[in-house]
Backbone and ligand atoms as CSV (ligand in chain L), in Angstrom:
chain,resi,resn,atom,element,x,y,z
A,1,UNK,N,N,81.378,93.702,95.370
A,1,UNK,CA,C,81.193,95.142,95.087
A,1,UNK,C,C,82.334,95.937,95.718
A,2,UNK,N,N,83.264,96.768,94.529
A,2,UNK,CA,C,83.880,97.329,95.040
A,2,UNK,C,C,83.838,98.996,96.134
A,3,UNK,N,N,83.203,98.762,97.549
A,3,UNK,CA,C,82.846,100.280,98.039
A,3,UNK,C,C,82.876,100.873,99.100
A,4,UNK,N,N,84.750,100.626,99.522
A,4,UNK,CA,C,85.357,101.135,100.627
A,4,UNK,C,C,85.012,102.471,100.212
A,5,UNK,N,N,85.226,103.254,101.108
A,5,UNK,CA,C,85.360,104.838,100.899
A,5,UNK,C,C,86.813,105.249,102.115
A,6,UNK,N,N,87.522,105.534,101.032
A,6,UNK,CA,C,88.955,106.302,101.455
A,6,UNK,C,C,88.922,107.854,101.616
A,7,UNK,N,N,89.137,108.090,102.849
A,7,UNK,CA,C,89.536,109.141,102.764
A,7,UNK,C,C,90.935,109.854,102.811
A,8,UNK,N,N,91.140,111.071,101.834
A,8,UNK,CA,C,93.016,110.756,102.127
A,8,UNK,C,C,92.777,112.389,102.276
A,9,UNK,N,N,94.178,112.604,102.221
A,9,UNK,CA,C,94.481,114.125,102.507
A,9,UNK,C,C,95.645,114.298,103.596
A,10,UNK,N,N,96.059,115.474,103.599
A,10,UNK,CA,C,97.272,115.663,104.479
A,10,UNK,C,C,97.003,115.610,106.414
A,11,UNK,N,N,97.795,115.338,106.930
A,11,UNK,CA,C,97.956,115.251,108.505
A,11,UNK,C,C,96.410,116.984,108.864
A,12,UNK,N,N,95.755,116.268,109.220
A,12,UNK,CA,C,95.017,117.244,110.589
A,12,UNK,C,C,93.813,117.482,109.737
A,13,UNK,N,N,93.555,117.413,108.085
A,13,UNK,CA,C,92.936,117.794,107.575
A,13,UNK,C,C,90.929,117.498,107.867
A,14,UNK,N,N,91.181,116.419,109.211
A,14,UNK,CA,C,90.093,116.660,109.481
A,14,UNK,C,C,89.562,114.509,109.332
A,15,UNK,N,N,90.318,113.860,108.674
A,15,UNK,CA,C,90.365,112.466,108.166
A,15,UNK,C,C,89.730,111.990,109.326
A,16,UNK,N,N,89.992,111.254,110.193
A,16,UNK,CA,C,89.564,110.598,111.366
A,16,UNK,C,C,88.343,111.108,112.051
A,17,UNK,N,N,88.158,112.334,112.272
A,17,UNK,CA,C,86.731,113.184,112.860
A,17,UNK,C,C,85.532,112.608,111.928
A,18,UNK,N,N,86.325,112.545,110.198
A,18,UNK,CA,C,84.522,112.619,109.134
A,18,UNK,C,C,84.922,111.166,109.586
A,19,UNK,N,N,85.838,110.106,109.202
A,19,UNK,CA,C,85.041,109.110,109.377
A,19,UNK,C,C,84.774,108.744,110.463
A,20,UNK,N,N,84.902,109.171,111.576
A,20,UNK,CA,C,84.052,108.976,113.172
A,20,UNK,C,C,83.011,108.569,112.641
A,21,UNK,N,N,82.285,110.529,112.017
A,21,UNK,CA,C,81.032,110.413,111.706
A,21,UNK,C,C,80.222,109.776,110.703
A,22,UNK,N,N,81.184,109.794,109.650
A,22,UNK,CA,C,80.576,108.033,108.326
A,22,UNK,C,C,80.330,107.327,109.417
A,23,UNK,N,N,80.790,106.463,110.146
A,23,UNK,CA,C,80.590,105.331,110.672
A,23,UNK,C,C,79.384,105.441,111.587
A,24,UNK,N,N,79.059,106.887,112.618
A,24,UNK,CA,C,77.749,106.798,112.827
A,24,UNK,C,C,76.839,106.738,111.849
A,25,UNK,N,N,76.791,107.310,110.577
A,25,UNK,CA,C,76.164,107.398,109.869
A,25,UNK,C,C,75.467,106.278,109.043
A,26,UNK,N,N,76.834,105.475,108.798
A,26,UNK,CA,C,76.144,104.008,107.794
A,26,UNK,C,C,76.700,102.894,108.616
A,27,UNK,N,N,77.127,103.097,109.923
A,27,UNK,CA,C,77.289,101.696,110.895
A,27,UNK,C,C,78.451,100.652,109.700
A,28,UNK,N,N,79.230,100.855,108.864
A,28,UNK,CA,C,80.202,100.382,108.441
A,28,UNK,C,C,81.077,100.241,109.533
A,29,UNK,N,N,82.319,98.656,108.977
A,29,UNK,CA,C,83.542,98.835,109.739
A,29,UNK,C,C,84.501,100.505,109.855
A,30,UNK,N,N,85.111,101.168,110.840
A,30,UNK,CA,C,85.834,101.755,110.167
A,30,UNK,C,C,87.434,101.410,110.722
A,31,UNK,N,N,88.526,101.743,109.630
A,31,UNK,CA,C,89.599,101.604,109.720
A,31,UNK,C,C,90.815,102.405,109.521
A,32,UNK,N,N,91.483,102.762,110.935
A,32,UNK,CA,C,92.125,103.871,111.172
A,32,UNK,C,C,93.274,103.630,110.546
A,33,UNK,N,N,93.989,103.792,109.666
A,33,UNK,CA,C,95.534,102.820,108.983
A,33,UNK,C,C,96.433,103.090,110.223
A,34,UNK,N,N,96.808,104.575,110.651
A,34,UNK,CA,C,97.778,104.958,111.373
A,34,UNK,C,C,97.660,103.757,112.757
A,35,UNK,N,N,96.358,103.848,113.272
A,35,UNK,CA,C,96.200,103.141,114.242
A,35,UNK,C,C,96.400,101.966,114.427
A,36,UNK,N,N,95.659,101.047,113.053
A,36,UNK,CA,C,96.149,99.901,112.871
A,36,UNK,C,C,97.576,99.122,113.002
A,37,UNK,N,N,98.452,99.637,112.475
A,37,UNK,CA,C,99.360,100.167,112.630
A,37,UNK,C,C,99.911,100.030,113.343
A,38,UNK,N,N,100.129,100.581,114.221
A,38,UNK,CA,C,100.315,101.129,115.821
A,38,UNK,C,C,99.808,99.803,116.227
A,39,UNK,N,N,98.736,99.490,116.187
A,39,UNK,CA,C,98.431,98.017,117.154
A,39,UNK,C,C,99.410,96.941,116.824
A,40,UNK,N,N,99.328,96.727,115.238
A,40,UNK,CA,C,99.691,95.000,114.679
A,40,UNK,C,C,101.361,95.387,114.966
A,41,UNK,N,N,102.085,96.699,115.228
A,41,UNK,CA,C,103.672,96.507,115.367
A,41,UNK,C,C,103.864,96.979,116.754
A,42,UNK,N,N,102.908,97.440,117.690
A,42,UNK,CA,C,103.064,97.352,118.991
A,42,UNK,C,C,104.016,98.984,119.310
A,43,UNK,N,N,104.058,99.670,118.567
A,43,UNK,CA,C,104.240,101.128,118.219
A,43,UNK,C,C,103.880,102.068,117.980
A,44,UNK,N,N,104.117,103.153,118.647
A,44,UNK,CA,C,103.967,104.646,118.177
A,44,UNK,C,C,104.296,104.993,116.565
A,45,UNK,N,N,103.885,105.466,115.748
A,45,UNK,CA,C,104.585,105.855,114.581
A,45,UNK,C,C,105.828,106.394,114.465
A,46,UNK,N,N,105.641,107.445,115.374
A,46,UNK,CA,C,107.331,108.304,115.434
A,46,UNK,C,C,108.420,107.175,115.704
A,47,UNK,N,N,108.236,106.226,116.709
A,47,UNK,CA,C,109.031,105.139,117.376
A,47,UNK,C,C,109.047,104.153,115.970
A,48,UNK,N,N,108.050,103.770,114.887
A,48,UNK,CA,C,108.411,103.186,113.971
A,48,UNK,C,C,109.065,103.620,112.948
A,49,UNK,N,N,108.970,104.844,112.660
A,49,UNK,CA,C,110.027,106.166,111.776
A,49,UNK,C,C,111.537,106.055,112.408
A,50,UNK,N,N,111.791,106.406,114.106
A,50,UNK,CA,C,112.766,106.096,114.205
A,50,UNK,C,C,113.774,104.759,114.401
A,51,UNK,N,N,113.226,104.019,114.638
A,51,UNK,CA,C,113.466,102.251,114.598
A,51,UNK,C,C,114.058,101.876,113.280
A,52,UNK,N,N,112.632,102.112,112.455
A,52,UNK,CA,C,113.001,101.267,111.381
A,52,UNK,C,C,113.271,101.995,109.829
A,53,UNK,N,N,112.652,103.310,110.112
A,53,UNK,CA,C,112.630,104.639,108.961
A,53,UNK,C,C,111.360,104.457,108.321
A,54,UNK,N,N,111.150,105.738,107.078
A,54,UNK,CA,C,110.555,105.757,106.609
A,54,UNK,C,C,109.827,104.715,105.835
A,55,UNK,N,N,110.819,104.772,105.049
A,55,UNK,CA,C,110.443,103.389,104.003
A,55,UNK,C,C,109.738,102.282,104.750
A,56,UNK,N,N,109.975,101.708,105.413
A,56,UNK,CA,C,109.574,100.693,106.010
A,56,UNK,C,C,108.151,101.024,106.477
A,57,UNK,N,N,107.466,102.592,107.234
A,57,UNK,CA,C,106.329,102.690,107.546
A,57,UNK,C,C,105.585,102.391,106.479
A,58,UNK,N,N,105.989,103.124,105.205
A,58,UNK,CA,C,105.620,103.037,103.738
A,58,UNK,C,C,104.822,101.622,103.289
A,59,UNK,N,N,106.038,100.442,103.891
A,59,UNK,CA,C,105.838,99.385,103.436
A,59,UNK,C,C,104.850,98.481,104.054
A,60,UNK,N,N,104.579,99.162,104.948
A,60,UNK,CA,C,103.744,98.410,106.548
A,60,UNK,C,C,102.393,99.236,105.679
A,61,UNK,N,N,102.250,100.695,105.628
A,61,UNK,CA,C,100.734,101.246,104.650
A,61,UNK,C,C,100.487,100.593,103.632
A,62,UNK,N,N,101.376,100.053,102.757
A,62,UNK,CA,C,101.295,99.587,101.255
A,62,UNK,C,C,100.693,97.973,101.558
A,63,UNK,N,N,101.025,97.432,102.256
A,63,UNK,CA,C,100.482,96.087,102.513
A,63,UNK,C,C,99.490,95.956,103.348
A,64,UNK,N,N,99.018,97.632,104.250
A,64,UNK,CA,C,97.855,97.248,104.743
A,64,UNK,C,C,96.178,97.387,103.867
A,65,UNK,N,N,96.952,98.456,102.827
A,65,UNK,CA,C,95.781,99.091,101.648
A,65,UNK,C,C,96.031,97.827,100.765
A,66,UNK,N,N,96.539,97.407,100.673
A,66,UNK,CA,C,96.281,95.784,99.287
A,66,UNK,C,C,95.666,94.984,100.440
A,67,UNK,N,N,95.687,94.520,101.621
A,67,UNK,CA,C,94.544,93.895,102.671
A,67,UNK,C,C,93.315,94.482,102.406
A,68,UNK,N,N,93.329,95.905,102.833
A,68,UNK,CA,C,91.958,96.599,103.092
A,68,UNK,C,C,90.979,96.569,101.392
A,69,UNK,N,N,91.794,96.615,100.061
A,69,UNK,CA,C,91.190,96.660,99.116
A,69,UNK,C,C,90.469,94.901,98.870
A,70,UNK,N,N,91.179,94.352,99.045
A,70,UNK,CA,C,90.269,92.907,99.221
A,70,UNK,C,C,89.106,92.876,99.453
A,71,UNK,N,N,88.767,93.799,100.351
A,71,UNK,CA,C,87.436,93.803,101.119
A,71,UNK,C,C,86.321,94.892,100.665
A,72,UNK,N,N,85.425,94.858,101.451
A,72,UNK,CA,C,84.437,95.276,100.977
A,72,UNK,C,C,83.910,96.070,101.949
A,73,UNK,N,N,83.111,97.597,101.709
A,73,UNK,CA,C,82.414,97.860,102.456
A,73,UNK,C,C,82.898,98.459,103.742
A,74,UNK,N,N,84.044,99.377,103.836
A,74,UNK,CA,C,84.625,99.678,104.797
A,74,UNK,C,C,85.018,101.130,104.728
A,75,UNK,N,N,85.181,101.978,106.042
A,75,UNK,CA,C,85.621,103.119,105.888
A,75,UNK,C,C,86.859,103.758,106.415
A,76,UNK,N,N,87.551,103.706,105.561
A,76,UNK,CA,C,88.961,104.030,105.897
A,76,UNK,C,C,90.161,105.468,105.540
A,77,UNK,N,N,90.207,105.872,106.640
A,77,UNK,CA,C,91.245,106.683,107.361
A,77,UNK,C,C,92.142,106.817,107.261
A,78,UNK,N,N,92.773,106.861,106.163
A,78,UNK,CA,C,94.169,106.913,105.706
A,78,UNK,C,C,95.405,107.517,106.012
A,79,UNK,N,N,96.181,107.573,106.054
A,79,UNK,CA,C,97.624,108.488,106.710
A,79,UNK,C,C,97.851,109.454,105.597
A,80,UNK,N,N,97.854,110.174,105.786
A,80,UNK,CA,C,98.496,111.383,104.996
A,80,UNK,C,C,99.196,111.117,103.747
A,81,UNK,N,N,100.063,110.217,103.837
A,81,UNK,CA,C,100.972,109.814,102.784
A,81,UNK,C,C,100.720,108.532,101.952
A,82,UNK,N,N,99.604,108.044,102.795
A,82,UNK,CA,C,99.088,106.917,101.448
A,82,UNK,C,C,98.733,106.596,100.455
A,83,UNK,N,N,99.173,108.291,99.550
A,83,UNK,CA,C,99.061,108.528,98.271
A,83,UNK,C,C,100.482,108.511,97.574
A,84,UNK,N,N,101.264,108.071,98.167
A,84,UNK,CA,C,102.338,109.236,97.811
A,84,UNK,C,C,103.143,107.548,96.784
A,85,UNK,N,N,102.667,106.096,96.748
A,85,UNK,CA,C,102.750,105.371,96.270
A,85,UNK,C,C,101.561,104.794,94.955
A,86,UNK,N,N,102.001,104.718,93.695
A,86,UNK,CA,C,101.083,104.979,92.265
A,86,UNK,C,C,100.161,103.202,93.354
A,87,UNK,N,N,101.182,102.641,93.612
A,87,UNK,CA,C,100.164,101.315,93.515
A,87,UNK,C,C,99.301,101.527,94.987
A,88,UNK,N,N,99.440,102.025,95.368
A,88,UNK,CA,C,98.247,102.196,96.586
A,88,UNK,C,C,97.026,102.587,96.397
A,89,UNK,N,N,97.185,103.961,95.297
A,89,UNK,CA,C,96.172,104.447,94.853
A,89,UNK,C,C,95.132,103.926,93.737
A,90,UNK,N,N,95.890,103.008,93.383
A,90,UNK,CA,C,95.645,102.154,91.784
A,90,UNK,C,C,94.609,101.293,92.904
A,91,UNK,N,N,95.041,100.679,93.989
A,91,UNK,CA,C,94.012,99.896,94.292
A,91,UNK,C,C,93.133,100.515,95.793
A,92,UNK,N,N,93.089,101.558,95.813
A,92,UNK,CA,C,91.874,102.640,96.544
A,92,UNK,C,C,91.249,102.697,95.624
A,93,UNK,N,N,91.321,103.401,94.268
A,93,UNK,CA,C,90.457,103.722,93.023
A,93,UNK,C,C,89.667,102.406,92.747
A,94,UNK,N,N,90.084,101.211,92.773
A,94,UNK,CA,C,89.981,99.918,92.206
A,94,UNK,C,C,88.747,99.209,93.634
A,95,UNK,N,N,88.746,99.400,94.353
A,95,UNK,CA,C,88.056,99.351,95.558
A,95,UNK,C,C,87.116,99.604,96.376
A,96,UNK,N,N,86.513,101.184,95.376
A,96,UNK,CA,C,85.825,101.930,96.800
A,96,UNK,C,C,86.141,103.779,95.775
A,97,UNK,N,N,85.887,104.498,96.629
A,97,UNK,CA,C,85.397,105.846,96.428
A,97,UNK,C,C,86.518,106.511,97.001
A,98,UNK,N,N,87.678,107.506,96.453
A,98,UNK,CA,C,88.525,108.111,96.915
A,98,UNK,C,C,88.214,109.784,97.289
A,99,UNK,N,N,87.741,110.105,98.673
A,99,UNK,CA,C,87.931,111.308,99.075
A,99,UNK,C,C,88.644,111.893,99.736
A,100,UNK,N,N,89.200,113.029,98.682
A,100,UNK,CA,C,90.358,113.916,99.275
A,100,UNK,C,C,89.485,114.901,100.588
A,101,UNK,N,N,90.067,115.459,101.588
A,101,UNK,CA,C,90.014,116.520,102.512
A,101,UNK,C,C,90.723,117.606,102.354
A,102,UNK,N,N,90.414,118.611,102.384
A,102,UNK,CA,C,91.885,119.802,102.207
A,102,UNK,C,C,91.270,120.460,103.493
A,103,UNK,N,N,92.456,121.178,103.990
A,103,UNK,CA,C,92.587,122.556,104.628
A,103,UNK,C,C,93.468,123.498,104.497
A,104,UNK,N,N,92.872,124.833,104.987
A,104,UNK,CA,C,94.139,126.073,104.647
A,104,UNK,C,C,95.577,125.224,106.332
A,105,UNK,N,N,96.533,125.492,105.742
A,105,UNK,CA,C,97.835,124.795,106.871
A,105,UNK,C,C,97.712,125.869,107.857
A,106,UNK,N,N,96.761,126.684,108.055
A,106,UNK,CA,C,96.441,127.169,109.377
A,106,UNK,C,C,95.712,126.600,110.009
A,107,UNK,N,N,94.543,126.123,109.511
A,107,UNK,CA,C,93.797,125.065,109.956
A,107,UNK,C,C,94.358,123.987,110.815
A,108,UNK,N,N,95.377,122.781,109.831
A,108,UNK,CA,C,96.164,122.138,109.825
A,108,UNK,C,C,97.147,122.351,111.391
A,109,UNK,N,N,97.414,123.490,110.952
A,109,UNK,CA,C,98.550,123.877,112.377
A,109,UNK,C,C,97.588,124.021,113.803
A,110,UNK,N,N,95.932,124.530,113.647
A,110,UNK,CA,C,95.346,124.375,114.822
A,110,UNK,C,C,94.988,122.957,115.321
A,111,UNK,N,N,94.981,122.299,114.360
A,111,UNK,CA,C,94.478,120.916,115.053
A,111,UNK,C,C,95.895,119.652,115.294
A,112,UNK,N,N,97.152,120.036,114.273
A,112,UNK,CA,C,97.732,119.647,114.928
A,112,UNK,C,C,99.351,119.666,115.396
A,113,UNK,N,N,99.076,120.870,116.235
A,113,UNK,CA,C,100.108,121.701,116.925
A,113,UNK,C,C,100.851,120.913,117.567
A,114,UNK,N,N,100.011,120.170,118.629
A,114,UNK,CA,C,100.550,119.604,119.659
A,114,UNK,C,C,100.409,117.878,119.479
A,115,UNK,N,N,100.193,118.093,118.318
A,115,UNK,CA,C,100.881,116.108,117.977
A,115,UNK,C,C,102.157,116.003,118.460
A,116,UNK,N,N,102.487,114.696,118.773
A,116,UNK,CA,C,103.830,114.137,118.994
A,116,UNK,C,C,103.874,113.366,117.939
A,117,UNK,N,N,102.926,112.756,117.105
A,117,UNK,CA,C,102.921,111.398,116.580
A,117,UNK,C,C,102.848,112.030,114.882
A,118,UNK,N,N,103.625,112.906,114.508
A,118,UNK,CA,C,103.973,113.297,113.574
A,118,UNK,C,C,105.002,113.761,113.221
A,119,UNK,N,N,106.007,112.329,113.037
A,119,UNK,CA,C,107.306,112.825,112.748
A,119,UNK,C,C,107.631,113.638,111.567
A,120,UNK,N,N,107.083,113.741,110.299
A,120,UNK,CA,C,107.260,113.999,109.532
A,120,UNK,C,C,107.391,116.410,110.001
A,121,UNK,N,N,106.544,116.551,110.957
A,121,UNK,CA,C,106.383,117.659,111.204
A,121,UNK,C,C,106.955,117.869,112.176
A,122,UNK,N,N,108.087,116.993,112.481
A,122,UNK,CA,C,108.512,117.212,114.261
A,122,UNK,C,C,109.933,118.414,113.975
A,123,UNK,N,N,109.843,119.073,114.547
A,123,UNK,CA,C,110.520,120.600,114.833
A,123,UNK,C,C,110.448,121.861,113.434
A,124,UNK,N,N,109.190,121.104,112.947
A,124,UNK,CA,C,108.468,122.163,111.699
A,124,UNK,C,C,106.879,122.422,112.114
A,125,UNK,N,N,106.974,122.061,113.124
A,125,UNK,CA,C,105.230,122.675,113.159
A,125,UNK,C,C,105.257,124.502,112.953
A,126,UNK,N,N,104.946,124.516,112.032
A,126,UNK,CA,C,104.750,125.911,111.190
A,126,UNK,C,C,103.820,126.039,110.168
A,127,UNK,N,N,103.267,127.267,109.909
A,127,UNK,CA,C,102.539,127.373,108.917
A,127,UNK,C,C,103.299,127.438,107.621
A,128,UNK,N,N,104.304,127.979,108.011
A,128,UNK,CA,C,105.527,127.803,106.020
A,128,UNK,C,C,105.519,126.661,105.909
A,129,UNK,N,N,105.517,125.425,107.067
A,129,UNK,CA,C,106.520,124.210,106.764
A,129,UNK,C,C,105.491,123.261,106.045
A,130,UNK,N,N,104.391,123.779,106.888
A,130,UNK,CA,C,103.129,123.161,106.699
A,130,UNK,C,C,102.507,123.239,105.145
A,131,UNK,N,N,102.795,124.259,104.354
A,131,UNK,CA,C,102.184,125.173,103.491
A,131,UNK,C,C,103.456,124.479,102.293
A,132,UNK,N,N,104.800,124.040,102.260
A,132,UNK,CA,C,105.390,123.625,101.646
A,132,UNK,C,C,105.405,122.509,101.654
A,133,UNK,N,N,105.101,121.345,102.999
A,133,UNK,CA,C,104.924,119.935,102.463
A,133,UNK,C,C,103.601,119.883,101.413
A,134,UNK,N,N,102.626,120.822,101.965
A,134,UNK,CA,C,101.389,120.267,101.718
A,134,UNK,C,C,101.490,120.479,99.838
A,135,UNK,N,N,101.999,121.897,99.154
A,135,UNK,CA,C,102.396,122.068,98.364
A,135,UNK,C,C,102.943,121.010,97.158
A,136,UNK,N,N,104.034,119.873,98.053
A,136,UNK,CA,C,104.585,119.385,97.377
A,136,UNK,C,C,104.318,118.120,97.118
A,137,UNK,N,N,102.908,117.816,98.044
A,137,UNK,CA,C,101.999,116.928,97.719
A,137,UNK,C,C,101.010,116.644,97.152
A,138,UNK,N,N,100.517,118.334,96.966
A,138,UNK,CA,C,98.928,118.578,96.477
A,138,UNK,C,C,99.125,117.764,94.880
A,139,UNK,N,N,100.015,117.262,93.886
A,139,UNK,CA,C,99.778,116.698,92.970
A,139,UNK,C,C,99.493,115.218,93.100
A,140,UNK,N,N,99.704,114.799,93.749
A,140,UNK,CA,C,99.635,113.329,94.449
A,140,UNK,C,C,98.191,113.360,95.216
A,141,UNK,N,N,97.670,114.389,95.958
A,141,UNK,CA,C,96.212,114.396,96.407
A,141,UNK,C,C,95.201,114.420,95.406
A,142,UNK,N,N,96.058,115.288,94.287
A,142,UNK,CA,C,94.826,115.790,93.360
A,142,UNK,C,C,94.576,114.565,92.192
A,143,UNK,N,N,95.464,114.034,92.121
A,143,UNK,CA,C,95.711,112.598,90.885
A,143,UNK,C,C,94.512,111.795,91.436
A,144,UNK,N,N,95.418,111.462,92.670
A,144,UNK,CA,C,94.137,109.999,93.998
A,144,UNK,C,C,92.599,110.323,93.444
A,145,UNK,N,N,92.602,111.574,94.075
A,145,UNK,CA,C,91.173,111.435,94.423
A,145,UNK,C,C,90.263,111.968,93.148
A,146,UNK,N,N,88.941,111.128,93.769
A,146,UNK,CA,C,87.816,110.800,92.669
A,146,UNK,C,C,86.971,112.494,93.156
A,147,UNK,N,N,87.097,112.428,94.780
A,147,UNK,CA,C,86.189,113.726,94.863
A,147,UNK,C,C,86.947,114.859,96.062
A,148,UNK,N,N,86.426,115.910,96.050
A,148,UNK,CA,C,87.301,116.721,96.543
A,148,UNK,C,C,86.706,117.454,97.601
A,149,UNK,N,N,86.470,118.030,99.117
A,149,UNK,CA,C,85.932,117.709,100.474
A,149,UNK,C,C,87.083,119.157,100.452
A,150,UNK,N,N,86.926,120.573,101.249
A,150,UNK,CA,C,87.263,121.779,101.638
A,150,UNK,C,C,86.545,121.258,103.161
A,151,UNK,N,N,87.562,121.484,104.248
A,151,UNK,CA,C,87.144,120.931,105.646
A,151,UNK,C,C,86.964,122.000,106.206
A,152,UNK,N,N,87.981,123.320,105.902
A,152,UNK,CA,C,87.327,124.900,106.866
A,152,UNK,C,C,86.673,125.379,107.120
A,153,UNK,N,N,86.318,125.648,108.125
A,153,UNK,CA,C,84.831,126.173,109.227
A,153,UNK,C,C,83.837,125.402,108.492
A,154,UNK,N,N,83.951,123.853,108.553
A,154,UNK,CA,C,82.226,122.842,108.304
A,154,UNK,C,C,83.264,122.037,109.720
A,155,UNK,N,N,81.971,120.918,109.879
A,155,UNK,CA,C,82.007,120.635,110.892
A,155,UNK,C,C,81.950,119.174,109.898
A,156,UNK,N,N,82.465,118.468,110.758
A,156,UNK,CA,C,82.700,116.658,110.634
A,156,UNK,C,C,81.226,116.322,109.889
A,157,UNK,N,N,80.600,116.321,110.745
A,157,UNK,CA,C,79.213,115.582,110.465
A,157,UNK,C,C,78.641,116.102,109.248
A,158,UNK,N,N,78.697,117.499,109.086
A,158,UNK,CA,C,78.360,118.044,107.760
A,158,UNK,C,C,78.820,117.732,106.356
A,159,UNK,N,N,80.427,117.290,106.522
A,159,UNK,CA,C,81.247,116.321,105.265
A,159,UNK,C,C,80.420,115.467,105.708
A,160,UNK,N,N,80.385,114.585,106.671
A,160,UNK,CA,C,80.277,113.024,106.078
A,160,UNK,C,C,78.794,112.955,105.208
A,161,UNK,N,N,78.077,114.306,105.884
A,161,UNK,CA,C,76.578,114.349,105.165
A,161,UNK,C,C,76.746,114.236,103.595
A,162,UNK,N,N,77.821,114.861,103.264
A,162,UNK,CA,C,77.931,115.218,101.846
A,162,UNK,C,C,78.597,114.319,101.466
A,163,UNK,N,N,79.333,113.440,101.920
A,163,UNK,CA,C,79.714,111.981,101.638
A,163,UNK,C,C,79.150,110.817,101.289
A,164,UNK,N,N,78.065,110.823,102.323
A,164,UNK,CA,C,76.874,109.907,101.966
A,164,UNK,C,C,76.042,110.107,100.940
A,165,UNK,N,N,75.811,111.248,100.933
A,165,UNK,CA,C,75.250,111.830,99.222
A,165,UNK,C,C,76.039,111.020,97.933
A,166,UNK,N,N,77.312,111.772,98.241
A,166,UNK,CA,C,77.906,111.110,97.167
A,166,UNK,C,C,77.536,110.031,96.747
A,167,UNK,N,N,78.313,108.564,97.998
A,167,UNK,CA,C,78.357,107.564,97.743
A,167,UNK,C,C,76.839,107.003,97.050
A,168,UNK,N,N,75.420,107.448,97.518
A,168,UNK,CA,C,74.428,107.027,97.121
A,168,UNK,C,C,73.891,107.024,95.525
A,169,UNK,N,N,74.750,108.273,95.474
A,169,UNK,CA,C,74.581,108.713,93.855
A,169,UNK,C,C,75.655,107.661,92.759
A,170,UNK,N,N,76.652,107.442,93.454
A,170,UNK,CA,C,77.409,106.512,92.708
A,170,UNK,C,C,77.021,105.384,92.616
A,171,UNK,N,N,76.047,105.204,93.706
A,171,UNK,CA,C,75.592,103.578,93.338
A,171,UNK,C,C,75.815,102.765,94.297
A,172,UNK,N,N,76.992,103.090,95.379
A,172,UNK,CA,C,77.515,102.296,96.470
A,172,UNK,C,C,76.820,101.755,97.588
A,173,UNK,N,N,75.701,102.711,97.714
A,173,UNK,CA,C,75.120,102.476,99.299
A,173,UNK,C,C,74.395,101.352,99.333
L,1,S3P,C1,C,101.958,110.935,107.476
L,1,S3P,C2,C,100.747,111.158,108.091
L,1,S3P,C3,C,100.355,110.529,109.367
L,1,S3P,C4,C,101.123,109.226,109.586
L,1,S3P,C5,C,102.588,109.438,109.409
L,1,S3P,C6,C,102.966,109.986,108.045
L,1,S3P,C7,C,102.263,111.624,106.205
L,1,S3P,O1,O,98.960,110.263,109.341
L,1,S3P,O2,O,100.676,108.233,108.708
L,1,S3P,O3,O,103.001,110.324,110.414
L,1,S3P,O4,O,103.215,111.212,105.520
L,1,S3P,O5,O,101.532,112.580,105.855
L,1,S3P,P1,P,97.807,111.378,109.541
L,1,S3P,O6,O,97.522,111.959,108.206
L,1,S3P,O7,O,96.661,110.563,110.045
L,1,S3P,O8,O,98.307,112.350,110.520
């Protein structure tokens, strides 16, 4: 049975907090990509951006989502940009339940101001800068995903409530 539940969406949008709370919720594995990550190459992200570049983080996400789609039954935390490849998403869709997160990039900028571990935002933490990546991604968020999650002023636990709904109605639980 294919019925990971992905969550994607841009940096801060709130990803890691709901699935905290999925995972209290339905006691599933959950799986942080960024983190993962970070463990199996013994690195910071920024330190793997500057080491080895982009592409290469790319290639380290792309081979961890064709692992994670194998499987079954998991809740996973996606990096911001793990849409931004057709075959990643081809096999999230193929796998499991794709939920997008949005926030207004004010939001975004309160929760994550004081990252270090976001190179992609490193000497743009701004609300323009914020408001133009997110911009130039929102077609790539909006393709991915199966369902669509507004994170401003709700609280974690309240998405994942409406998550679990979902998934039950689709058939997954
Ligand atoms: C990225 C988002 C980050 C991390 C990397 C690149 C992106 O993950 O994967 O810095 O391209 O949006 P979060 O969305 O968990 O911050």
């Amino acid at each position: 049975m294919a019925n990971n539940i992905y969550l994607i969406g841009f940096m801060g949008v709130g990803k890691s907090a709901v699935a905290s709370e999925l995972q209290k919720k339905l006691s599933l594995p959950l799986i942080e990509m960024d983190q993962e990550i970070v463990d199996r190459q013994g690195m910071e992200i920024s330190e793997i951006f500057v080491q080895h570049g982009e592409a290469f983080f790319r290639d380290l996400e792309s081979d961890l989502i064709r692992e994670i789609a194998q499987g079954d039954g998991a809740i996973v935390s996606c990096g911001g940009g793990a849409v931004l490849r057709k075959e990643n998403v081809d096999r999230m869709q193929q796998s499991g339940m794709v939920v997008l997160l949005t926030a207004e990039p004010e939001t975004v900028l309160a929760r994550v101001g004081n990252s270090t571990h976001r190179p992609l935002l490193e000497g743009k933490m701004n609300v323009d800068a914020i408001r133009a990546l997110m911009e130039q991604r929102r077609p790539a968020y909006e393709d991915a995903c199966q369902y669509f999650v507004p994170t401003d002023g709700k609280r974690p636990a309240e998405i994942a409530d409406g998550i679990v709904i979902l998934r039950e109605l689709r058939g997954d639980a």
